[in-house]
Each structure stands twice: as structure tokens, then as C-alpha cells.
C-alpha positions as CSV (number, residue, x, y, z in Angstrom):
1,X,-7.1,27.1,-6.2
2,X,-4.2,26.0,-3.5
3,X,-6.8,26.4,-1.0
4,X,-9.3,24.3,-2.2
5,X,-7.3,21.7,-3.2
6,X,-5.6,21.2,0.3
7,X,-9.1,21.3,1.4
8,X,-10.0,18.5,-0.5
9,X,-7.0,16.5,0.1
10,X,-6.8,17.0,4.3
11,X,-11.2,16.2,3.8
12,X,-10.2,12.7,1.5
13,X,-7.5,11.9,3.7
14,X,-9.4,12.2,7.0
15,X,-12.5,10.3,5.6
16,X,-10.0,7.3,4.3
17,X,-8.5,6.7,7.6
18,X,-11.8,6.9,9.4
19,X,-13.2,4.2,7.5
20,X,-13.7,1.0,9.4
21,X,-12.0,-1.0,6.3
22,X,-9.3,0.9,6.5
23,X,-8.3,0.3,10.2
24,X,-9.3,-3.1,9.4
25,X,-7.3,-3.8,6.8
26,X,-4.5,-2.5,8.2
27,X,-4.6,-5.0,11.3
28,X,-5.7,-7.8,8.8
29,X,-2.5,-6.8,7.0
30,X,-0.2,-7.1,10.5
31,X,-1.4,-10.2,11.7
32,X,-0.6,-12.1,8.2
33,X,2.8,-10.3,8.2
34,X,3.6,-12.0,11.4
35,X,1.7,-15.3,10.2
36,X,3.8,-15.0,7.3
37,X,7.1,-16.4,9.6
38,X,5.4,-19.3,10.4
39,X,3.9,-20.2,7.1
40,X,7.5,-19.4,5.6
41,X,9.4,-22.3,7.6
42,X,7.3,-25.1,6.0
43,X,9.6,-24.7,2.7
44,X,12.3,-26.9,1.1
45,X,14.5,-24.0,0.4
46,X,16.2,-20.7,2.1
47,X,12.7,-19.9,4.8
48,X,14.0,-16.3,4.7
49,X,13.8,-15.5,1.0
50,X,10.3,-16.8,0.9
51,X,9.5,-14.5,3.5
52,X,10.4,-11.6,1.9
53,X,8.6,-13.0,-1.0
54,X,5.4,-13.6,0.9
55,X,6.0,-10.5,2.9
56,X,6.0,-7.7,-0.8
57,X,2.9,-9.9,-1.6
58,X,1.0,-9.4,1.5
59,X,1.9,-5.7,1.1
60,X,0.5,-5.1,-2.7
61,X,-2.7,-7.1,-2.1
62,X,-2.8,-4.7,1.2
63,X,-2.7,-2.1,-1.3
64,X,-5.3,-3.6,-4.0
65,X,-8.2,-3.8,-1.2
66,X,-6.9,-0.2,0.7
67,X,-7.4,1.3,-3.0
68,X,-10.3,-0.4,-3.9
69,X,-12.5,-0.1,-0.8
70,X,-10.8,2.9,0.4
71,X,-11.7,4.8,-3.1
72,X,-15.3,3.4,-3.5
73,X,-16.1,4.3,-0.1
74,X,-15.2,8.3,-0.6
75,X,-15.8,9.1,-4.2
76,X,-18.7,6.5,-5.6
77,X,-21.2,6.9,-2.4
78,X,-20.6,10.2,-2.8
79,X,-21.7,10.6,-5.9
80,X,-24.5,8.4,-5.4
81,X,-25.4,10.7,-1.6
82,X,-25.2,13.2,-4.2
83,X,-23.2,15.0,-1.3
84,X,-20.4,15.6,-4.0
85,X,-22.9,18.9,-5.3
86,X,-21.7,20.9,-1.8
87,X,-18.2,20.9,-3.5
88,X,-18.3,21.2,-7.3
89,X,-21.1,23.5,-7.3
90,X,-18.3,25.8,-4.9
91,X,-17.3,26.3,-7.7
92,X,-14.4,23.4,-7.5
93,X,-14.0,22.3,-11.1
94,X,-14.2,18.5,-11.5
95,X,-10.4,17.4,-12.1
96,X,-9.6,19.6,-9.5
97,X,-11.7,17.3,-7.4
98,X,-10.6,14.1,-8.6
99,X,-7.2,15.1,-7.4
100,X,-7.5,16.4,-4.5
101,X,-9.3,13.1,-3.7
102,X,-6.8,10.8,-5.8
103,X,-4.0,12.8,-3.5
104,X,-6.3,12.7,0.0
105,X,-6.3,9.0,-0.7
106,X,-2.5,8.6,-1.7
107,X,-1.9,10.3,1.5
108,X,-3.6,7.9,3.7
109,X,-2.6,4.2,1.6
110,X,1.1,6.0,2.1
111,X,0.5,5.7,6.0
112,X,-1.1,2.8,6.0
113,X,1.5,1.1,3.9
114,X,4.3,3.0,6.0
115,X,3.0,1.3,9.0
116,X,2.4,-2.7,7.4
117,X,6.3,-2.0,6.2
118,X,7.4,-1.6,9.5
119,X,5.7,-4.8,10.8
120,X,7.6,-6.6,7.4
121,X,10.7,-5.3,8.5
122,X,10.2,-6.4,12.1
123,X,9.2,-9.8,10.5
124,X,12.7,-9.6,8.7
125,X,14.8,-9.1,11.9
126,X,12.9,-12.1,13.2
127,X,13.7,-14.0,10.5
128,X,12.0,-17.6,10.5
129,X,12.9,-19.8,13.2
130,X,14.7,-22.6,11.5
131,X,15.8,-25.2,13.9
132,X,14.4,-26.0,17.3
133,X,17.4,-24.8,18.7
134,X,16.8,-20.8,17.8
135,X,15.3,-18.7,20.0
136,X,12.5,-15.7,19.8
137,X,14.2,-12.3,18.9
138,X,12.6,-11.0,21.9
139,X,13.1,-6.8,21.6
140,X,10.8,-7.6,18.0
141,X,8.3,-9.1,20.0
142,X,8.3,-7.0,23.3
143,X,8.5,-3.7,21.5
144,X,6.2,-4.4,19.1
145,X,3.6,-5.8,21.2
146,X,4.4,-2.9,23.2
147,X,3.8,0.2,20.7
148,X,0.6,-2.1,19.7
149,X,-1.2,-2.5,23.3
150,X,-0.3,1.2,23.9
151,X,-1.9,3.0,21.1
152,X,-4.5,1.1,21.6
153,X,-5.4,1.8,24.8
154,X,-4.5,5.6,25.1
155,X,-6.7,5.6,21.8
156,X,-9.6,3.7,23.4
157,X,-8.9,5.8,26.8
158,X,-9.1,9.5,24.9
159,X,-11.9,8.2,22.7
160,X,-13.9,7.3,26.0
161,X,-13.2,10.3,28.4
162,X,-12.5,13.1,25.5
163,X,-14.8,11.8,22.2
164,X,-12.1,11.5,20.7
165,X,-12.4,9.5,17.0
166,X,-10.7,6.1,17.9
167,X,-9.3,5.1,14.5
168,X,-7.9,8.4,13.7
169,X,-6.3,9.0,16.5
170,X,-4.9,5.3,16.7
171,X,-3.5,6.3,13.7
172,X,-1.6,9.1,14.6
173,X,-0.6,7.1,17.7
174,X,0.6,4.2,15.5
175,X,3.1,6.0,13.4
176,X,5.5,7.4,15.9
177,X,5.3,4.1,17.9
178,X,6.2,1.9,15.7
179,X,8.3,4.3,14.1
180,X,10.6,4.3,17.7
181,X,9.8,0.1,17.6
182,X,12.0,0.2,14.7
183,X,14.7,2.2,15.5
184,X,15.3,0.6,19.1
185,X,15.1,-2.4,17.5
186,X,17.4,-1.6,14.5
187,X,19.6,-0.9,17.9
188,X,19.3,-3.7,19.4
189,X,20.4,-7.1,19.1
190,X,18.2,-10.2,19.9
191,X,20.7,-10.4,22.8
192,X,19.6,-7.0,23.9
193,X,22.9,-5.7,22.9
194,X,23.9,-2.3,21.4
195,X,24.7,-3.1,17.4
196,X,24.9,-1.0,14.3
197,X,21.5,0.6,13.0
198,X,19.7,-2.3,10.6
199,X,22.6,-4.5,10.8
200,X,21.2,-7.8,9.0
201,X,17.9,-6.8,8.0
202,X,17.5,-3.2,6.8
203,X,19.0,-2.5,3.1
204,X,18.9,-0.6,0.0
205,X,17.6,-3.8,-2.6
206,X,14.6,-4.2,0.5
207,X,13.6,-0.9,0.6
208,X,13.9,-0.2,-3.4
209,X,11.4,-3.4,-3.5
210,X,9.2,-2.0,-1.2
211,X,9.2,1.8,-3.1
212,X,8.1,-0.3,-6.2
213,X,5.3,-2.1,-4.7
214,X,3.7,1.1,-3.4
215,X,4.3,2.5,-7.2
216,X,2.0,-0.2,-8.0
217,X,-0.1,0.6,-5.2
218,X,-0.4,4.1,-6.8
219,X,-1.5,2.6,-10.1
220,X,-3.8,0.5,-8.7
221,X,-5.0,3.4,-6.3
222,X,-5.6,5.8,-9.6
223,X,-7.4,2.7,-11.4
224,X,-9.6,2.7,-8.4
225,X,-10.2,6.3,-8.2
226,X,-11.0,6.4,-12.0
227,X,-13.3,3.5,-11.9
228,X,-15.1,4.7,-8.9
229,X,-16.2,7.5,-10.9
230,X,-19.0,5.4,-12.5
231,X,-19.1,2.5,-10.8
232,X,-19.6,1.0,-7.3
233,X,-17.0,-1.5,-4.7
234,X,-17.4,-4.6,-6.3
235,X,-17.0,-3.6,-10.1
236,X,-13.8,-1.3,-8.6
237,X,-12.2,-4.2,-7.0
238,X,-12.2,-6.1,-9.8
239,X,-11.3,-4.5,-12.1
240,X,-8.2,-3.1,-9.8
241,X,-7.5,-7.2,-9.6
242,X,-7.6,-7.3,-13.6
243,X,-5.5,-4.8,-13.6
244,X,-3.4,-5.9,-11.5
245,X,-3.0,-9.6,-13.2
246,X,-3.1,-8.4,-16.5
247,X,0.1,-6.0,-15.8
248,X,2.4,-8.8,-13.7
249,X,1.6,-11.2,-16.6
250,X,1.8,-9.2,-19.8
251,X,5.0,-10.3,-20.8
252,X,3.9,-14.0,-20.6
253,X,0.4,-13.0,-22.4
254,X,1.4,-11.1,-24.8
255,X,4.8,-10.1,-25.1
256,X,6.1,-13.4,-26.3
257,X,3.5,-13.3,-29.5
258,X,3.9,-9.6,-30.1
259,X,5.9,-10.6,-32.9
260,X,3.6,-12.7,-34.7
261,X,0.3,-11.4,-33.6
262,X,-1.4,-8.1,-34.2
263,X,-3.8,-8.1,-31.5
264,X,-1.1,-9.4,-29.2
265,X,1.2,-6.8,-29.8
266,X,-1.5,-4.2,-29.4
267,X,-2.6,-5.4,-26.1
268,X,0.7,-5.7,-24.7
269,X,1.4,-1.9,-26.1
270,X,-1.7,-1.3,-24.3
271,X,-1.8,-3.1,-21.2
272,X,0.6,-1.7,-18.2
273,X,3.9,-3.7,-18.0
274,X,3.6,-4.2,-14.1
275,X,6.7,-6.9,-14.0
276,X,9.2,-4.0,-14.2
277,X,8.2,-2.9,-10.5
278,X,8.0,-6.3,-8.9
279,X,11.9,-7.5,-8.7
280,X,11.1,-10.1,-5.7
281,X,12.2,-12.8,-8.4
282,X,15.3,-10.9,-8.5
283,X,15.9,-10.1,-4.7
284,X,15.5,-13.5,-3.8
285,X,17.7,-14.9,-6.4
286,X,20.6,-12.2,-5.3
287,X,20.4,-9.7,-8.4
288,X,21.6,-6.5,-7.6
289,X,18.9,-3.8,-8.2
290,X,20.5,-0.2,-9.3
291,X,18.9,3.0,-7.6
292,X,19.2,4.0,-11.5
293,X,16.6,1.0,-12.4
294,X,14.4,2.3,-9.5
295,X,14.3,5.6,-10.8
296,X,13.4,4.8,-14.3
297,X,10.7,2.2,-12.9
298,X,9.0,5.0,-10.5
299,X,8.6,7.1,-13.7
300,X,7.2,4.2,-15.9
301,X,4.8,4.8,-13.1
302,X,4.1,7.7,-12.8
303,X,3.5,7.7,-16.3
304,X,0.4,5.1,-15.7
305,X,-0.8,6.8,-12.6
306,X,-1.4,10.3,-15.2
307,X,-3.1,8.0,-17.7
308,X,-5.0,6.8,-15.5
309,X,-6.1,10.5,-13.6
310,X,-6.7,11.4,-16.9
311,X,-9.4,8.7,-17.9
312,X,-10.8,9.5,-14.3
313,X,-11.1,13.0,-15.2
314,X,-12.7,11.9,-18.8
315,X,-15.0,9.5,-16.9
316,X,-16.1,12.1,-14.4
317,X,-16.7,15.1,-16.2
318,X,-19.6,13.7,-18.1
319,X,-21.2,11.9,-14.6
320,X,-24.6,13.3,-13.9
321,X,-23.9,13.8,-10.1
322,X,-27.0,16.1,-9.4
């Protein structure tokens, strides 16, 4: 069973990243990142908080349209190719395949996200410049432009001497790159001098914000992969942004007349609570964030994300797929 589920998994994850969307996204998602310092200096209060606000938000609606196309593209055309019939009829029992393609797909939003929260946390260390008087961090830019130009081109060079597939293997390029972008530049200063790792812009509240967005990202990825059992990319997407609105506002729809109002109190027992995972409000407005409050919010989550597998499962093992 092992076997074919790893099968599955390494098959979902190689067709994610080979998606055109998906490599487009993910350079979509880099160049408002960097935007991002720009926009963020046109504020009447602290630049820098607003960036990291703007920054989580780029990040989850990343996520929503990774999920959403990335989970159409590999599960609903396959079931309406019909190509899905060379697995299941294996014999692969159906949950079994929703999971190894619910997991394929995790796999490949977790590198994808990996590598838009590197470019956020190089867009921290630059900070926005404030005055006229502030200059470029340059080892953000040079690095980063560097890792960028060459994965590029030794991906575009091996694709057109060896066949290689560009996008996957721009991929695999990307992550050690910009993986030794951010350490040198966690070393160095913007005076190019030798400082402690992360000093000023790498902590623990940053990166327990960050862990909670992609815990929405795997809610939203679930919803996507359950919904794409019997419907198409548009329906998906939107209903992923429902979701997704619903959940950040429940309290505010519902929670306040849960009290007075059956049907309010239903649909906020109902609906998914998604305000516990985004704590943006309380990074910028210095609350401390406990590793203990992380925890519990990651298995609220994880809670969801079954739910949701299991409605998938529900969904798909009625499908007529032949």
C-alpha cells in the first residue's frame, strides 16, 4: 500500500510543479513581494509593519490560487481524460488516491511557499526605504538577483542542450539558491559586514505567522482537492475564496449573534474559525505569540484539513469516473 501511495504522491507532486500556473504563480508571487516595499512606504504609519502585513497577505492568496489551480489541474481533468481509470482500476482504492494526490500536492505548495518566504524575508531585511537619505541594502538585491538569473539560465541551458524539463528543474535549482541567498545574507550586513545570523529581521513571532498561513494554505489546499472531485477550476476557486472569507470573518458574522440567533450560532459552529491562524493584527501591534498558541492553532488545523479529506473522499467515491 506504501508503494502505491508514494507512487501517487512523487506522480501529484511532479505534475503540480510542472504546471505552467504553478511556475507562474510563483514568479507573480516574487515580483509583488518585492513591489510590496514600494507600495508599503506610501503609509501614514510604521512602513515596516505594513509590510509584513501586506507581505502574509500576498503569501495566503499565493496559496488560494496554487491550491485552486494547482488541484483542478491534476485531479478534475483527470477525471474528466478519464486517465484516472489507469490508477483505481490498479487496484488503488479511491481515498487512497485522494491522498496521495492531496499529499503530492501539499508537497509541491510547501516548496513553492518555501521559496515566496524567502523572497518575504529578503523583503524584511530590506525594509522600506523611508527617507531619501537611506540607501539600498545591496547583498539583498545582488544575491537575490543573483540565485534568480542563475537558475534561470542553467535551467534554460540544460533544458536546451539535455531536454531537460525547464520548470522542474528551475525548481530544484531555486531551492538551494535562494536557500544560500538567505543565509549569506542573514550574514551579512547592508555594509557588507560579518553580523549575527538574522540579526533584525528573522524571528520566532515571523516565522510562527508564516507556519499559520501555510496551515491555512493546507485548508484551503484540502477544500480544493475535495471540491475538485466534482467540479471544475472556476467553481474550485471560488469556492476556496468563500472559504476563505467566510473563515477570517466568522467571528464578525456570526459569532457576535450566536447568542441570540439559532442559525447564527449553527453557522459559526459550522463554519471554520480561520481568525485563529492569522495573528498579523497581533504581530504588528507587538503581541507576543506563544509557541504553545501555535501548536494548538496547527491542530485546530489539522482538524479542518481531515474534515475536509474526508468530504473529498465522500464526494469521490460515488464519482462515475469511467
Amino acid at each position: 500500500m506504501f508503494t502505491k501511495l508514494w507512487g501517487i504522491i512523487t506522480n501529484s507532486f511532479t505534475e503540480t510543479i510542472r504546471q505552467p500556473i504553478y511556475g507562474t504563480l510563483l514568479l507573480v508571487t516574487a515580483g509583488l513581494l518585492v513591489l510590496n516595499v514600494g507600495v508599503a512606504a506610501y503609509t501614514l504609519e510604521d512602513d515596516n509593519k505594513i509590510l509584513k502585513d501586506m507581505g502574509l497577505s500576498t503569501l495566503l492568496l499565493a496559496g488560494l490560487f496554487l491550491s485552486a489551480f494547482s488541484s483542478a489541474g491534476i485531479l478534475s481533468r483527470e477525471i474528466d481524460n478519464k486517465t484516472v481509470l489507469t490508477v483505481i482500476s490498479k487496484p488503488v482504492g479511491r481515498p487512497l488516491f485522494l491522498l496521495g494526490k492531496f499529499l503530492g500536492l501539499v508537497g509541491a505548495l510547501a516548496v513553492a511557499f518555501y521559496l515566496c518566504g524567502i523572497v518575504f524575508l529578503l523583503t524584511m531585511r530590506h525594509k522600506v526605504l523611508e527617507r531619501a537619505s537611506q540607501d539600498f541594502d545591496l547583498p539583498v538585491i545582488i544575491f537575490g538577483i543573483s540565485a534568480l538569473l542563475i537558475t534561470i539560465l542553467v535551467a534554460a541551458f540544460c533544458n536546451y542542450i539535455y531536454d531537460m524539463h525547464f520548470s522542474s528543474l528551475s525548481i530544484a535549482l531555486a531551492v538551494p539558491m535562494m536557500t544560500l541567498t538567505l543565509i549569506l545574507v542573514s550574514l551579512i550586513s547592508p555594509e557588507w559586514e560579518i553580523q549575527k545570523f538574522g540579526k533584525d529581521f528573522i524571528d520566532g513571532q515571523l516565522i510562527g505567522a508564516a507556519v499559520l498561513v501555510f496551515a491555512m494554505i493546507l485548508i484551503l489546499t484540502a477544500v480544493a482537492v475535495a471540491v475538485s472531485t466534482r467540479m471544475g477550476q472556476v467553481m474550485t476557486l471560488t469556492i476556496c475564496t468563500a472559504v476563505l472569507l467566510i473563515g477570517l470573518v466568522s467571528d464578525a458574522m456570526f459569532g457576535q449573534y450566536r447568542e441570540n440567533h439559532l442559525l447564527a450560532k449553527l453557522a459559526y459552529w459550522i463554519s471554520p474559525n480561520l481568525a485563529f491562524l492569522w495573528i498579523t493584527d497581533a504581530l504588528t501591534q507587538e503581541q507576543h505569540v506563544t509557541l504553545g498558541y501555535v501548536g494548538w492553532a496547527l491542530g485546530y488545523a489539522i482538524l479542518i484539513v481531515l474534515t475536509w479529506l474526508l468530504i473529498g473522499v465522500a464526494l469521490f467515491q460515488k464519482r462515475e469516473v469511467g
